[in-house]
PyMOL CGO cylinders between C-alpha atoms (Angstrom):
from pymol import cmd
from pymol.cgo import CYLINDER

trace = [
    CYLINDER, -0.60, -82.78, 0.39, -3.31, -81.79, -2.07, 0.3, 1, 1, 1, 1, 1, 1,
    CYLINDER, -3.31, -81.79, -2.07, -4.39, -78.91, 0.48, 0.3, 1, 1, 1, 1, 1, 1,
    CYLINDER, -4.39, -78.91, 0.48, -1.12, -77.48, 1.07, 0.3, 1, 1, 1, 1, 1, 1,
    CYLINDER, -1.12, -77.48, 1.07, 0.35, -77.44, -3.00, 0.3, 1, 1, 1, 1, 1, 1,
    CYLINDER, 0.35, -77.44, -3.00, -2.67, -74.82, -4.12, 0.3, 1, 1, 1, 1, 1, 1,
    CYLINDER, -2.67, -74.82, -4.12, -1.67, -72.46, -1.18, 0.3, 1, 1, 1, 1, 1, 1,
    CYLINDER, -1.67, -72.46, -1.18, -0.12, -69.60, -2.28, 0.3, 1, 1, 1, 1, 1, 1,
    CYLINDER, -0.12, -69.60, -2.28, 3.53, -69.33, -2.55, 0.3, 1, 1, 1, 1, 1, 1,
    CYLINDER, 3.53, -69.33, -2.55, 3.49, -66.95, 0.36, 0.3, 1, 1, 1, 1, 1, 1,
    CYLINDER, 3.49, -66.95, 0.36, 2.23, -69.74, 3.09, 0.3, 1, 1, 1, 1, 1, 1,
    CYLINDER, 2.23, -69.74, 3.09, 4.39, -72.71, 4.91, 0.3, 1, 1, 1, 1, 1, 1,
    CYLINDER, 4.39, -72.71, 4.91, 3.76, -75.08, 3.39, 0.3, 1, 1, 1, 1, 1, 1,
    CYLINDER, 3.76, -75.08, 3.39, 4.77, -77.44, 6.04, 0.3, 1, 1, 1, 1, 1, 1,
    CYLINDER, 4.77, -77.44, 6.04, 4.32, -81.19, 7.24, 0.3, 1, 1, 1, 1, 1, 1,
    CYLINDER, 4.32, -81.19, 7.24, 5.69, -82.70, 11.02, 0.3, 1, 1, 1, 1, 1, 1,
    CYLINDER, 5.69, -82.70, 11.02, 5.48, -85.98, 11.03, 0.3, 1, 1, 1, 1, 1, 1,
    CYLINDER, 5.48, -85.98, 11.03, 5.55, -87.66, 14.39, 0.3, 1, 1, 1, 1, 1, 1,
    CYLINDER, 5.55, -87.66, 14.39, 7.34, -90.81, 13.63, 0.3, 1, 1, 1, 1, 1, 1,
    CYLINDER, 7.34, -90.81, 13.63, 7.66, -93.87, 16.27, 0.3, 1, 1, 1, 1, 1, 1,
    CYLINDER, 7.66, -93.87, 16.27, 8.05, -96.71, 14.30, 0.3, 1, 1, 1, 1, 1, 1,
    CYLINDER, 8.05, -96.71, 14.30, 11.47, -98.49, 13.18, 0.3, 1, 1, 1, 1, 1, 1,
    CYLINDER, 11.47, -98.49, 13.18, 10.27, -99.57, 9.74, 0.3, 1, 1, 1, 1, 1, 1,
    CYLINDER, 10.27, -99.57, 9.74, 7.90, -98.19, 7.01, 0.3, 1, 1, 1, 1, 1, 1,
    CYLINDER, 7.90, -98.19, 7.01, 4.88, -99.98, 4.75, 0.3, 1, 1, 1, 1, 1, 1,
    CYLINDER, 4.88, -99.98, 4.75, 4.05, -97.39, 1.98, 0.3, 1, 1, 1, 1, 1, 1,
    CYLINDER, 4.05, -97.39, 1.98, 1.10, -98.46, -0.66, 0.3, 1, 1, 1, 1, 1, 1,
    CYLINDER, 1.10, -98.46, -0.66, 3.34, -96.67, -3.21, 0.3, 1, 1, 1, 1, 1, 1,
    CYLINDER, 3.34, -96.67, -3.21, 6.62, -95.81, -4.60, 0.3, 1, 1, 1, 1, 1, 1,
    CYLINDER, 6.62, -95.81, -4.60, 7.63, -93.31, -1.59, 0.3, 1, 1, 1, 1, 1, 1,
    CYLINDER, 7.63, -93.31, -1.59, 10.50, -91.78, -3.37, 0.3, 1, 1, 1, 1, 1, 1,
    CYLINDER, 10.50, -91.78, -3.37, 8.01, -90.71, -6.09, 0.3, 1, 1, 1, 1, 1, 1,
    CYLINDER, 8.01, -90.71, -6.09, 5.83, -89.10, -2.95, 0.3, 1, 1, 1, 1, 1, 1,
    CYLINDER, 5.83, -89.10, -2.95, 9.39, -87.64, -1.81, 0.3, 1, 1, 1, 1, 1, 1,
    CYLINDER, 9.39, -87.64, -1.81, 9.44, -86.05, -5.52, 0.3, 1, 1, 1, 1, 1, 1,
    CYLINDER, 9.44, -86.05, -5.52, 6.24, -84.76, -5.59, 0.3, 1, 1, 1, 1, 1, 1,
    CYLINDER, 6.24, -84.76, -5.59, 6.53, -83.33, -2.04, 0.3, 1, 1, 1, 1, 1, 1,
    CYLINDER, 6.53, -83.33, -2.04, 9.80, -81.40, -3.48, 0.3, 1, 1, 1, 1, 1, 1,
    CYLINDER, 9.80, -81.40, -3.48, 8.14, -79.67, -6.54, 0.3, 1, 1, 1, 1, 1, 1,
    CYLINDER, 8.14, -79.67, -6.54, 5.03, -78.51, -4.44, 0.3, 1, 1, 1, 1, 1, 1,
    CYLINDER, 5.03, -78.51, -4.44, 8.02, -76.85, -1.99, 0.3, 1, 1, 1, 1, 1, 1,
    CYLINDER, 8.02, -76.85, -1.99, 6.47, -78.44, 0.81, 0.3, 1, 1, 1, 1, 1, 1,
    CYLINDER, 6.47, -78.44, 0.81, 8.93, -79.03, 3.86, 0.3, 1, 1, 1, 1, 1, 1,
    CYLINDER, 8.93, -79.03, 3.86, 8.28, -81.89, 5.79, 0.3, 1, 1, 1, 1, 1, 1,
    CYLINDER, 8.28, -81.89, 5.79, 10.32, -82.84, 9.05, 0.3, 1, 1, 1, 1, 1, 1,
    CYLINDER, 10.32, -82.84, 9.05, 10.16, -85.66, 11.34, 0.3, 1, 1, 1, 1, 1, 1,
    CYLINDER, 10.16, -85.66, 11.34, 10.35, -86.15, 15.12, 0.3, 1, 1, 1, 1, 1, 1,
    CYLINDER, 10.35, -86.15, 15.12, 11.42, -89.88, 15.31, 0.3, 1, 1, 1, 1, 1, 1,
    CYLINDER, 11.42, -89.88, 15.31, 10.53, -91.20, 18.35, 0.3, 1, 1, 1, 1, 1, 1,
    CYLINDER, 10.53, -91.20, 18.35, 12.61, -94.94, 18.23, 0.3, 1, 1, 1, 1, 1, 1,
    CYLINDER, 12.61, -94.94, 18.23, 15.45, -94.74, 15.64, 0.3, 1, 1, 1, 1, 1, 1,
    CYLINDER, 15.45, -94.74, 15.64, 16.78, -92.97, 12.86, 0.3, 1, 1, 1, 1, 1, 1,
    CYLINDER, 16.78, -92.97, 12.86, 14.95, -94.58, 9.61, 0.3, 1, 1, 1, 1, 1, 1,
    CYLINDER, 14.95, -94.58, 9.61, 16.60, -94.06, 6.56, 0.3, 1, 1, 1, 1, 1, 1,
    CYLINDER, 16.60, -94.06, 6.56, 13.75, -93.34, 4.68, 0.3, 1, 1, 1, 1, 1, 1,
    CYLINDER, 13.75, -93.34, 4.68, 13.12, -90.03, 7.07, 0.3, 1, 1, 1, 1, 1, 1,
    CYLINDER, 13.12, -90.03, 7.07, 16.40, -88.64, 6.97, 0.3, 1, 1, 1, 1, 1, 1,
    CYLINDER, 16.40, -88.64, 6.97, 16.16, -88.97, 2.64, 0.3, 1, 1, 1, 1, 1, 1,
    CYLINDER, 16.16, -88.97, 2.64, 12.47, -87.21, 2.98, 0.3, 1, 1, 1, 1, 1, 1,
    CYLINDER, 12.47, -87.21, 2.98, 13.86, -84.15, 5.46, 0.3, 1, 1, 1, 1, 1, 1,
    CYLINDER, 13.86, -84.15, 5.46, 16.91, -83.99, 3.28, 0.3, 1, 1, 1, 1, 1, 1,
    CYLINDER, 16.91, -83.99, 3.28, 14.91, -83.43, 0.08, 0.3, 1, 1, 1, 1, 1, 1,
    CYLINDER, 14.91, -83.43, 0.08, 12.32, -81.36, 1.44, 0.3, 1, 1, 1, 1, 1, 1,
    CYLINDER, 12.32, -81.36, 1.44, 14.52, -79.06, 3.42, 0.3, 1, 1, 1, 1, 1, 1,
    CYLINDER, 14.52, -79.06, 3.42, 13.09, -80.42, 6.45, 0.3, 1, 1, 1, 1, 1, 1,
    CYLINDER, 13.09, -80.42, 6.45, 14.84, -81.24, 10.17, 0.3, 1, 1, 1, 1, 1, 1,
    CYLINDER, 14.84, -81.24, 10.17, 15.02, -84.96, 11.54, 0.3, 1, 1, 1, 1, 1, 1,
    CYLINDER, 15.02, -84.96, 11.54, 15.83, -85.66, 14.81, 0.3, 1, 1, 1, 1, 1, 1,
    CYLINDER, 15.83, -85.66, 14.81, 15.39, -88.39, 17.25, 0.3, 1, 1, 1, 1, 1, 1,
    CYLINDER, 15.39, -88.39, 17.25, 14.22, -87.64, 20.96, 0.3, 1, 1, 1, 1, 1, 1,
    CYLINDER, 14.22, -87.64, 20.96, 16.55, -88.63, 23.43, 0.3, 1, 1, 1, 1, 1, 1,
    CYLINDER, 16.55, -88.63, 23.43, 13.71, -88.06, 26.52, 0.3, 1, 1, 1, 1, 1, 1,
    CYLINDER, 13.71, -88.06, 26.52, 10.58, -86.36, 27.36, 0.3, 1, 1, 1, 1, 1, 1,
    CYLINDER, 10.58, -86.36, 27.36, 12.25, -82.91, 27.97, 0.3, 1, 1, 1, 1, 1, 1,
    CYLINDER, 12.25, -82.91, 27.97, 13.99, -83.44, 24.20, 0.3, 1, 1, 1, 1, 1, 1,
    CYLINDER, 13.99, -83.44, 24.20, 10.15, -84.28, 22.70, 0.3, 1, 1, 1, 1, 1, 1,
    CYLINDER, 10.15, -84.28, 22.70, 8.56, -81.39, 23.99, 0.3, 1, 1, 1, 1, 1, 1,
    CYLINDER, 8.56, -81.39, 23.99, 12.03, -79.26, 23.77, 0.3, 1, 1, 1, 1, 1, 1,
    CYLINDER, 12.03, -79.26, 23.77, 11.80, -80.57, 19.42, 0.3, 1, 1, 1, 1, 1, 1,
    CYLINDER, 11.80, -80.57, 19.42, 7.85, -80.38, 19.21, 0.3, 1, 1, 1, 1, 1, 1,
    CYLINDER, 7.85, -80.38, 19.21, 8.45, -76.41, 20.64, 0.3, 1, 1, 1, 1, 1, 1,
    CYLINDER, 8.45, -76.41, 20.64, 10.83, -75.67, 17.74, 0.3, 1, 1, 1, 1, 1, 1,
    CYLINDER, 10.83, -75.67, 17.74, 8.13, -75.97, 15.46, 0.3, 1, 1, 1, 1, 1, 1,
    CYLINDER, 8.13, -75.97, 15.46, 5.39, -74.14, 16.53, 0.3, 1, 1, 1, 1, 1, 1,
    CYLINDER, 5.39, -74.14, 16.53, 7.01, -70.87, 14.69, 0.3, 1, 1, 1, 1, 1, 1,
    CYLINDER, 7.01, -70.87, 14.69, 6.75, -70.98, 11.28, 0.3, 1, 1, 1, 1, 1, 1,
    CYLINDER, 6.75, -70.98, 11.28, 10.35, -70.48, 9.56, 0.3, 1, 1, 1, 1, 1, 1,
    CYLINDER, 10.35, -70.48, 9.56, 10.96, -67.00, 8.78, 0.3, 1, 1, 1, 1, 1, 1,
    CYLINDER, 10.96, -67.00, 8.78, 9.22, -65.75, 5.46, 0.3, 1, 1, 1, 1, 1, 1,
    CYLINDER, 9.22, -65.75, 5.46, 11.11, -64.93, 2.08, 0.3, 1, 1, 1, 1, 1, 1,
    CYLINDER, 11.11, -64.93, 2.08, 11.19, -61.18, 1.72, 0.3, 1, 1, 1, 1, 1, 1,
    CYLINDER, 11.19, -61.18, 1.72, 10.95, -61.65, -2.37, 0.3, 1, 1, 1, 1, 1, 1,
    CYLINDER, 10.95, -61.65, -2.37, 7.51, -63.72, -1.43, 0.3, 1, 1, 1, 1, 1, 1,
    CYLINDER, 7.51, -63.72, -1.43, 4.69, -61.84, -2.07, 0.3, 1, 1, 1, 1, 1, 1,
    CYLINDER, 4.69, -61.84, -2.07, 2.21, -61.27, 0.20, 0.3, 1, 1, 1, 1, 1, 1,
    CYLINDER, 2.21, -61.27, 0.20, -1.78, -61.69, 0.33, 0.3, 1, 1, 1, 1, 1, 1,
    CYLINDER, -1.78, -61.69, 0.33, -4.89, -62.16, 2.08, 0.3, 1, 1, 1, 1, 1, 1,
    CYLINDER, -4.89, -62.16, 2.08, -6.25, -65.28, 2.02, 0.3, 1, 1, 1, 1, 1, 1,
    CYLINDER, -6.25, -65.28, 2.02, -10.17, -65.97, 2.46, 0.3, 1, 1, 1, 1, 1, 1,
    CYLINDER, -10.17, -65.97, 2.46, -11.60, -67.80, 4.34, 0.3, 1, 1, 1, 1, 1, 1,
    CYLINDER, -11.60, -67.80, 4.34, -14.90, -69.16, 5.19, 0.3, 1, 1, 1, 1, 1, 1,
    CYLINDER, -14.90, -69.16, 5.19, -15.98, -71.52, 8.05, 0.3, 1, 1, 1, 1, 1, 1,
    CYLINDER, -15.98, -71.52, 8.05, -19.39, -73.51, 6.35, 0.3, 1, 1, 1, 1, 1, 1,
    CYLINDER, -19.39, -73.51, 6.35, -21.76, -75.38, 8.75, 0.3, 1, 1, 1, 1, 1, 1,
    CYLINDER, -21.76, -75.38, 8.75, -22.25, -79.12, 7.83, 0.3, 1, 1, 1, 1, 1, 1,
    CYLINDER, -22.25, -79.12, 7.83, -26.13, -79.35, 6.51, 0.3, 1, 1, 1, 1, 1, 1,
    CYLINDER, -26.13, -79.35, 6.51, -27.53, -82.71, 6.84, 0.3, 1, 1, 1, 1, 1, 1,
    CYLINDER, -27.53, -82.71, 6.84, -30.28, -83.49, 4.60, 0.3, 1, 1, 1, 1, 1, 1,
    CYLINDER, -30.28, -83.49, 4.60, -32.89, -86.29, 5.43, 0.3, 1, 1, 1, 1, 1, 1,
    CYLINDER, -32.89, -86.29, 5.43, -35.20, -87.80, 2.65, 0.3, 1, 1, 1, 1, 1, 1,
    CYLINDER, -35.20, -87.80, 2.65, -38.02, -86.94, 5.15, 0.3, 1, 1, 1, 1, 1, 1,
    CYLINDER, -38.02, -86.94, 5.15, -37.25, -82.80, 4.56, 0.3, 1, 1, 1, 1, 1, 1,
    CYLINDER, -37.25, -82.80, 4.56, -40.05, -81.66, 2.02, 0.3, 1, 1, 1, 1, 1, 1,
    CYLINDER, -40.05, -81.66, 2.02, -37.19, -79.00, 1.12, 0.3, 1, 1, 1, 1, 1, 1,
    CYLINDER, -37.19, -79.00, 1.12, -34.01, -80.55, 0.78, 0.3, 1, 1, 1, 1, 1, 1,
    CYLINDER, -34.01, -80.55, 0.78, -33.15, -81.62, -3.39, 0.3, 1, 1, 1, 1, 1, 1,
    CYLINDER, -33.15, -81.62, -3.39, -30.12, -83.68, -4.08, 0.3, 1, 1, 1, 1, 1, 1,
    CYLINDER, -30.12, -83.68, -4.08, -27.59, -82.28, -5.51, 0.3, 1, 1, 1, 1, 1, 1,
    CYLINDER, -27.59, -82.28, -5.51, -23.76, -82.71, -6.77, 0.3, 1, 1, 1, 1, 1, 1,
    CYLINDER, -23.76, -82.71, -6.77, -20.80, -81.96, -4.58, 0.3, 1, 1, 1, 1, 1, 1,
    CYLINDER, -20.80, -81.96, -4.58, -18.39, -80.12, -6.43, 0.3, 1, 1, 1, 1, 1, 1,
    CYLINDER, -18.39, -80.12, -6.43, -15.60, -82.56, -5.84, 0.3, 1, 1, 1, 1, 1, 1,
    CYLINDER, -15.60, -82.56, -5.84, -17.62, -84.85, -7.96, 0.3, 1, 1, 1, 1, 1, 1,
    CYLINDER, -17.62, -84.85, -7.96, -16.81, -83.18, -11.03, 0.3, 1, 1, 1, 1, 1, 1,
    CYLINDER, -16.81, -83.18, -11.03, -12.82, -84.07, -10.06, 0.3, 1, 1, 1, 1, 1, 1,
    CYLINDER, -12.82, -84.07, -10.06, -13.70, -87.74, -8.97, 0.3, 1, 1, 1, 1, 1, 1,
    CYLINDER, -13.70, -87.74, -8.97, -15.49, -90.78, -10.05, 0.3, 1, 1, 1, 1, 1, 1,
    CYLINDER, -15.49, -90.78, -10.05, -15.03, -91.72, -5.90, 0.3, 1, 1, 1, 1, 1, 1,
    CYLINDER, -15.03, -91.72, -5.90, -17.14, -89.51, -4.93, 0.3, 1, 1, 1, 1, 1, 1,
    CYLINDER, -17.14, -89.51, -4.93, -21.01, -90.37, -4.40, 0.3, 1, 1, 1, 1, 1, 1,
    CYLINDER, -21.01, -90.37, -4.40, -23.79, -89.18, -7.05, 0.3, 1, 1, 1, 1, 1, 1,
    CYLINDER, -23.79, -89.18, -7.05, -26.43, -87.09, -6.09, 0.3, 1, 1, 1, 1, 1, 1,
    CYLINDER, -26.43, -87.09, -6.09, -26.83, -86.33, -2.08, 0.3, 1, 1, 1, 1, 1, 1,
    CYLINDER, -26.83, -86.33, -2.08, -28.58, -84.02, 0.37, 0.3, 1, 1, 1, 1, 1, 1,
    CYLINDER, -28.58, -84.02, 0.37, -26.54, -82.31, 2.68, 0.3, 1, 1, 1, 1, 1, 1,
    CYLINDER, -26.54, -82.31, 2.68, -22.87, -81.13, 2.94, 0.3, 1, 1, 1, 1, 1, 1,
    CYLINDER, -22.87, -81.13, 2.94, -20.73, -78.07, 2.99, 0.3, 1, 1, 1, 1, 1, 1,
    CYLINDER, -20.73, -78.07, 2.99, -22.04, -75.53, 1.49, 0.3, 1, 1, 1, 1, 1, 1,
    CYLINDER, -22.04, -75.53, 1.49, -19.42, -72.35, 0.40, 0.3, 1, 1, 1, 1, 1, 1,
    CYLINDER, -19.42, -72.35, 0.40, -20.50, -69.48, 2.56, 0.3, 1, 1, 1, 1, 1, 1,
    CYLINDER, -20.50, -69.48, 2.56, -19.84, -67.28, -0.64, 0.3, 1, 1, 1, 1, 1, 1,
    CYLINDER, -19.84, -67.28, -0.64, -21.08, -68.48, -3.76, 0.3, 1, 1, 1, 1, 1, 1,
    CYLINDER, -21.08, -68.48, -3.76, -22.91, -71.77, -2.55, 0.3, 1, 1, 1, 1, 1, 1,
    CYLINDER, -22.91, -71.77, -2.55, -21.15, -74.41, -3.87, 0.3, 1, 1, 1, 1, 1, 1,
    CYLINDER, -21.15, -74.41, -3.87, -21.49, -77.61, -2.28, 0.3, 1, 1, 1, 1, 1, 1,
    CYLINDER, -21.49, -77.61, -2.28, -18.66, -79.93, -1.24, 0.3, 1, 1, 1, 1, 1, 1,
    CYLINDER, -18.66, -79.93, -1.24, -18.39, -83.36, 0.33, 0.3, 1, 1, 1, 1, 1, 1,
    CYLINDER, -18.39, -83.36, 0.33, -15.64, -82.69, 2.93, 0.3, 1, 1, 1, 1, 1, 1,
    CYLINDER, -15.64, -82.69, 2.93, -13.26, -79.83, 4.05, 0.3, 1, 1, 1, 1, 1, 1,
    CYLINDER, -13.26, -79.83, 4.05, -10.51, -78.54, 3.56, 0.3, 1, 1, 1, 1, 1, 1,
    CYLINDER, -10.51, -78.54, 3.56, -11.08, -77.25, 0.44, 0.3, 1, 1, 1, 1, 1, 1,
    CYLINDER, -11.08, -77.25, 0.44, -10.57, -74.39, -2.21, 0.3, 1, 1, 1, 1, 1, 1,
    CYLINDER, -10.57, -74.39, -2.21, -14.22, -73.47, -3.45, 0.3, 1, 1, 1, 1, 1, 1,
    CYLINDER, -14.22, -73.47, -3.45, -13.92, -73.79, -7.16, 0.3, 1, 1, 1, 1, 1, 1,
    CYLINDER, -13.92, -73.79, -7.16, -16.47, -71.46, -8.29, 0.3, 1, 1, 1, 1, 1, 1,
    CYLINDER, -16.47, -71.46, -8.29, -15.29, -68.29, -5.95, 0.3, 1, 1, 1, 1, 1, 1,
    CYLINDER, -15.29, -68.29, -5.95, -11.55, -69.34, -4.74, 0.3, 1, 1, 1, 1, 1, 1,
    CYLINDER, -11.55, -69.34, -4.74, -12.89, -69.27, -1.56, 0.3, 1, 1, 1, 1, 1, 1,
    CYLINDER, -12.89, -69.27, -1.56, -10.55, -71.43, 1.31, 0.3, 1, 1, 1, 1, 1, 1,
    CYLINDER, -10.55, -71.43, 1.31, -12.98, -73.08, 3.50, 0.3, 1, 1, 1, 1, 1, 1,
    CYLINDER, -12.98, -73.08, 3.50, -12.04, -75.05, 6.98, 0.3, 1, 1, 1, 1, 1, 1,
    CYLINDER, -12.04, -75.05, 6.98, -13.97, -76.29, 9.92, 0.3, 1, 1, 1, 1, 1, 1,
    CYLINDER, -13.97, -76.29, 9.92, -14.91, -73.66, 12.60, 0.3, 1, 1, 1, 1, 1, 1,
    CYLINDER, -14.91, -73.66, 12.60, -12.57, -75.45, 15.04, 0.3, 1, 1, 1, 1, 1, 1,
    CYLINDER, -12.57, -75.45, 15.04, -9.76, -74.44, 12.77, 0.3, 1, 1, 1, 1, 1, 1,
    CYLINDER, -9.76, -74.44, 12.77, -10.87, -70.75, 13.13, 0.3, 1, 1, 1, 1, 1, 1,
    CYLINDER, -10.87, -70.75, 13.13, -10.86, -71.38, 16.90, 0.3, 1, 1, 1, 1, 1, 1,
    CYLINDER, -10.86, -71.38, 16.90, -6.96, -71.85, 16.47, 0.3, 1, 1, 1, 1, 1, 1,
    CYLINDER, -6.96, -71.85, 16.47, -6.01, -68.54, 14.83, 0.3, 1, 1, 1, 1, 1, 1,
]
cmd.load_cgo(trace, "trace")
């Protein structure tokens, strides 16, 4: 959720949950997640693969999403199909080009007369993160390191992704 509510207002911003299970165990208040889901605009369906849970059909509802419950194999792949096209784009959206950069994962090794530690941006954000370490991703642009992808470089606005996720485009 935190990747998809700083894209801009242009994207999908789009979840698909594959759902098989008749009951749900949320660490939190999932109503609130419902509400924060609905004022980042991001549409989340479900394919339910047991059931109808009550809980999906409120979160689809409020989202603008689609729930619906396979009936067979032929219905599952018939549903998963539907969404592979994203839903057809606002023409008052405005349109832009997003960048993107695909960093290689550095690893760092105390033995490396070269390598310094350093801060991951994300640690500015987070007391979760770790302190000072040696490798990680570093933003093709402006150099800024992070700890994980995906992520929006803070320094140059840069979107960054795994080269696998390039492979898909």
């Amino acid at each position: 959720m935190q990747t998809l509510k700083h894209m801009p207002g242009h994207t999908s911003r789009e979840i698909l949950v594959i759902f098989s299970s008749l009951t749900t165990c949320d660490p939190s208040n999932i109503y609130d997640m419902i509400k924060s889901l609905k004022a980042s605009k991001i549409r989340v369906s479900v394919i339910g693969l047991s059931a109808e849970v009550r809980v999906c059909t409120v979160l689809t509802r409020e989202t603008g999403g689609v729930y619906h419950v396979i009936l067979d194999e032929s219905h599952y792949k018939e549903l998963l199909m539907h969404h592979v096209s994203p839903p057809p784009a606002n023409n008052s959206s405005e349109c832009s080009l997003i960048r993107m950069g695909f960093p290689q994962h550095i690893v760092g090794s105390l033995s490396d007369q070269d390598a310094k530690p350093s801060f991951s941006m994300a640690h500015l954000d987070s007391t979760n993160e770790p302190g000072l370490t040696l490798g990680g991703y570093f933003c093709p642009q402006c150099k800024a390191k992070y700890s994980e992808l995906p992520v929006e470089c803070k320094v140059c606005r840069e979107y960054m992704d795994t080269f696998i996720y390039q492979m898909l485009l």
